[in-house]
N, C-alpha and C positions, 0 to 999 in steps of 0.2 A: 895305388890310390893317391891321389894328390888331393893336397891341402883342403881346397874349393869343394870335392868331393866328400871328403869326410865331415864336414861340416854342416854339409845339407841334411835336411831334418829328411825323415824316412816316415815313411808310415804303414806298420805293420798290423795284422791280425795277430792275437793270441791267444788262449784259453785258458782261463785262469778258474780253476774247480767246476770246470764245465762247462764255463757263458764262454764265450765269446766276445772282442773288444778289441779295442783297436788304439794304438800306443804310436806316436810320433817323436821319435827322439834321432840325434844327429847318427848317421850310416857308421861311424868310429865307434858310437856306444854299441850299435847293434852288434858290430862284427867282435869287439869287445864280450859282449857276453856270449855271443855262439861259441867262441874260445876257451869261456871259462865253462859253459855248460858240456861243450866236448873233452874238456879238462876229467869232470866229474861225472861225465860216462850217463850223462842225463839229458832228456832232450830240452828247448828254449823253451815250452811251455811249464815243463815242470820247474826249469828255474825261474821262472818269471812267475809261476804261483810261489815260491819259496821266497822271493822278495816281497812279494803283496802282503803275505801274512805277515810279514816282520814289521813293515811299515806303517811312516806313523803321517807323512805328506800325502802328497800325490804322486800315482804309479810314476809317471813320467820320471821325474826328481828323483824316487827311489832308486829309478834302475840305472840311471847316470853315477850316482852317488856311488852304488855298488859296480858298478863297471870298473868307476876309477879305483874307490879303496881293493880290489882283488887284483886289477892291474898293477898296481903300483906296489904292493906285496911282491910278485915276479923278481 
């Protein structure tokens, strides 16, 4: 992936306790969390309802925020 590419925002569907929604955040946070959700043997919807609940901003923010703090743990 180069630079240009990871930086582009993405826009994905997820389900979060059910609904259905849709989250734009840059392709490095998404691949970002599919690594930590495959880490924890969980799939991305269920991590992405375990960031909503925690949450105190907006989904978006939250799950950049938690991409980096679990990354940067590594």
């Amino acid at each position: 992936m180069t630079v240009s590419e990871g930086v582009k925002l993405r826009k994905r569907s997820v389900r979060i306790a059910g609904h259905l929604t849709s989250v734009s955040i840059e392709e490095i946070f998404w691949l970002a969390l599919r690594n930590i959700a495959d880490k924890r043997g969980m799939s991305m919807n269920a991590l992405v309802t375990e960031i909503d609940i925690a949450r105190s901003g907006n989904l978006s923010s939250a799950l950049r925020v938690f991409a980096f703090e679990n990354t940067r743990k590594i």
